[in-house]
N, C-alpha and C positions, 0 to 999 in steps of 0.2 A: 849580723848586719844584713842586710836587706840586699835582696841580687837585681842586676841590674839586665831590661832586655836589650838582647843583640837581634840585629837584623840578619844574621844567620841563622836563627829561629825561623824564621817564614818558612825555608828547607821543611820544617818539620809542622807545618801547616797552623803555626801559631804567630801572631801580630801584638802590638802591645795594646794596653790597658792600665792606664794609670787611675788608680783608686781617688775617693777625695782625699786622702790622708799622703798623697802624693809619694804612693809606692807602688814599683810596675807590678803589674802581672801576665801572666800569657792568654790569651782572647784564641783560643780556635777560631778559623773563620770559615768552616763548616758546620759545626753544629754548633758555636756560638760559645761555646762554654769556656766558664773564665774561671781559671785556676790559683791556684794560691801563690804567692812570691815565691815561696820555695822548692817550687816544681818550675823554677827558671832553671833546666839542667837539660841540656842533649838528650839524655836517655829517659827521663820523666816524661817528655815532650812528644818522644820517636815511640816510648809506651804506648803516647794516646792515640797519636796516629796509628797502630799497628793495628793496635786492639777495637778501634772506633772507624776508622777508615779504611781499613784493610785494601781498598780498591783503590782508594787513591796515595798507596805506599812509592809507586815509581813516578807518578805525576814529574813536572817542573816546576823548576820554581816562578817561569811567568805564568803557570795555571793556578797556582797559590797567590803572585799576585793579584790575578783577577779576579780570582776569592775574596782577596782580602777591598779589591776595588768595589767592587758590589755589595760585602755587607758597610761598608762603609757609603753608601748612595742609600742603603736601605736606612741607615741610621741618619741620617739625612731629613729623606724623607717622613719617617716615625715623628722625627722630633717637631718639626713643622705641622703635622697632621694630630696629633697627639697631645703634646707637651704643654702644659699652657705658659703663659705670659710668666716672665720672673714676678711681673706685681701679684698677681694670683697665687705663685709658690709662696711668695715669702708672707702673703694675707692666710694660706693655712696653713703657712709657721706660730704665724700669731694667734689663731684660733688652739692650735693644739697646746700653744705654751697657756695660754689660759684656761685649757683643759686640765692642763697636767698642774696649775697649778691651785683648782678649785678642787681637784680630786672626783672630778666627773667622772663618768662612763666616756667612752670612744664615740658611740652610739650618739651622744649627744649634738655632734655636729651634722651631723646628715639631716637628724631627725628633728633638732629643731633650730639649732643655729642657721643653719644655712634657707631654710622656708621663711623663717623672721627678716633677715636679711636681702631677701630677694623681697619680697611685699617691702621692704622701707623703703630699697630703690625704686620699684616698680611707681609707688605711690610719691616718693619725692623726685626722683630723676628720672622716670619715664621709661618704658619697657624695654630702652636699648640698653639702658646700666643694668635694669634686671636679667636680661639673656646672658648677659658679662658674668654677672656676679656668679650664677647659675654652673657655671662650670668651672668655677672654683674645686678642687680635690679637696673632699673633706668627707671620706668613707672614711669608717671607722678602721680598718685596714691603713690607709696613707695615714690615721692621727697618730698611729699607734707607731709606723714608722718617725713620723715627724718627732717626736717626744723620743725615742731611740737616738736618732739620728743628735738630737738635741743635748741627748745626755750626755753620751759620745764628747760632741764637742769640749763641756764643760769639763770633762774628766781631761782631755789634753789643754785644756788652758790650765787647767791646774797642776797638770804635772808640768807644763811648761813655766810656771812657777816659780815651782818647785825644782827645774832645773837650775835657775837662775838663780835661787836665792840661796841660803842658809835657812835651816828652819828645825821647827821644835814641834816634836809629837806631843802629843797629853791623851790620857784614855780616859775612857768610863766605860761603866756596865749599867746595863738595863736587861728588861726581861721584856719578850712577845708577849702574845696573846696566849700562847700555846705554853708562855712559862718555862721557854726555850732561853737560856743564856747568852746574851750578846756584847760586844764588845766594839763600843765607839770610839773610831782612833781621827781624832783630831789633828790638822797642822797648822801652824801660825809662822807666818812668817813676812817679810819687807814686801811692802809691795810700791812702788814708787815712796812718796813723802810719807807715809801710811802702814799702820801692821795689817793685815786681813788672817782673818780666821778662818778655816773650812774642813769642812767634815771630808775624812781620806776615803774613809769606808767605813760600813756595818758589817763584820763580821759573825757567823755562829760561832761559839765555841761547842766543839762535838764532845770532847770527854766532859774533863775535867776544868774547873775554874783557878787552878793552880798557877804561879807564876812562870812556870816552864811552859804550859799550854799557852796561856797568853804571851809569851814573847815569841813563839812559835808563828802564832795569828800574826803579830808586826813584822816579825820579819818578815814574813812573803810577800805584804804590802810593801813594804822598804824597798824588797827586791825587785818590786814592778814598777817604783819609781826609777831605782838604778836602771832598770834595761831601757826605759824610755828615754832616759838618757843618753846611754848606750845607743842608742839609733839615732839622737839628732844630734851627738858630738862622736867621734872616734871614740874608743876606751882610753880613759886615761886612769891612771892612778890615783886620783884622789876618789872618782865613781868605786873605783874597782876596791876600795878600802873600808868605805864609807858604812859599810853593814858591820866591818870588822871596829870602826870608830863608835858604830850604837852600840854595839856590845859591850867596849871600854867606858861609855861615859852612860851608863843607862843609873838613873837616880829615882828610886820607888817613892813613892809620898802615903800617906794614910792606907795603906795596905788594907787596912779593917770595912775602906769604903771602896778600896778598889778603883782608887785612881794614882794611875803614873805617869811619869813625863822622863823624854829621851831629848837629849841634847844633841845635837850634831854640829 
């Protein structure tokens, strides 16, 4: 379960940091550095200060406020000086999702999306939309985040789901390029008035193609739906089962071609 910051933390030269996935973390607000949820602990915190700040061990806590006031003016200031326009972020969201979904290079927006684009406005709306458009984020560095970030999302709507619903595994096998053995685990399940399909994962299989290897591969995917569970409800007994319920109800099909389906 996910730890939560206390304002008693500052003592130890840390302020909060709430992630987009809306879980804290601790922000040093001397050297900036933001640490994992699970270094929300007195002694993890008093580590970093010892070890990193050694000069500022006896400080107060209004000198840490003021710390924590100032990189907070400094972010402020960054984001106004910096940052662009939400319409700009979210035009190369849209750049990178058509990136990612022609199978381009990253490269490609810099280098020629963005010079196309700037000469359409320049030539239809006038040099003031071209300067606009011009500082658009669209390094191949931000596409490559954008397309992350993107996947990201789609991976908790789906387990989010997948929390809500009941649902049915099915597999398949395919092979790379490299003639490396893979294993495609599919889930189906309610989605409003509606069934929807989607692929869980691709996994390698490293040894063996045996049935004890591959229920190996599900389970751990099972078990990273159950924890995300685990984090947006309390544990309850039917999560805390439910890998113990694929196990009871797992029904193999055409073995020869190497597809199965699991009921839950």
């Amino acid at each position: 379960m996910a730890r939560k910051y206390q304002p008693v933390f500052l003592n130890y030269v840390f302020t909060l940091n709430i992630d987009k996935h809306n879980v804290h973390r601790p922000q040093c607000v001397i050297c900036l550095d933001v640490l994992a949820n699970e270094s929300l602990r007195p002694q993890k915190l008093k580590r970093h200060l010892e070890k990193k700040h050694g000069d500022h061990v006896n400080k107060s806590r209004e000198f840490f406020l003021q710390k924590e006031h100032e990189m907070n003016n400094s972010k402020s200031v960054m984001s106004s000086a910096v940052f662009p326009s939400n319409g700009l972020t979210k035009a190369s969201y849209l750049v990178a999702e058509k990136i990612a979904k022609e199978k381009k290079p990253y490269t490609i927006a810099e280098q020629l999306i963005l010079p196309c684009a700037k000469a359409m406005c320049r030539e239809v709306l006038g040099e003031t939309a071209a300067s606009k458009i011009s500082t658009n984020p669209l390094s191949a560095d931000t596409i490559r985040r954008r397309i992350i970030d993107m996947g990201e999302d789609i991976e908790h709507q789906l387990y989010a789901n997948l929390e809500a619903n009941k649902f049915v595994v099915q597999l398949d096998e395919s092979m790379d390029v490299a003639q490396k053995a893979l294993i495609l685990i599919f889930v189906r399940y309610r989605h409003g008035d509606d069934f929807m399909e989607d692929l869980l994962a691709c996994d390698d299989l490293q040894t063996k193609t045996t049935a004890g290897e591959i229920f190996a591969v599900v389970n751990k995917r099972i078990a990273v739906v159950n924890n995300f569970k685990a984090e947006s409800m309390i544990s309850e007994p039917r999560y805390a089962k439910s890998t113990i319920a694929l196990m009871s109800t797992i029904h193999i099909y055409n073995v020869a071609h190497g597809t199965f389906e699991f009921g839950l």
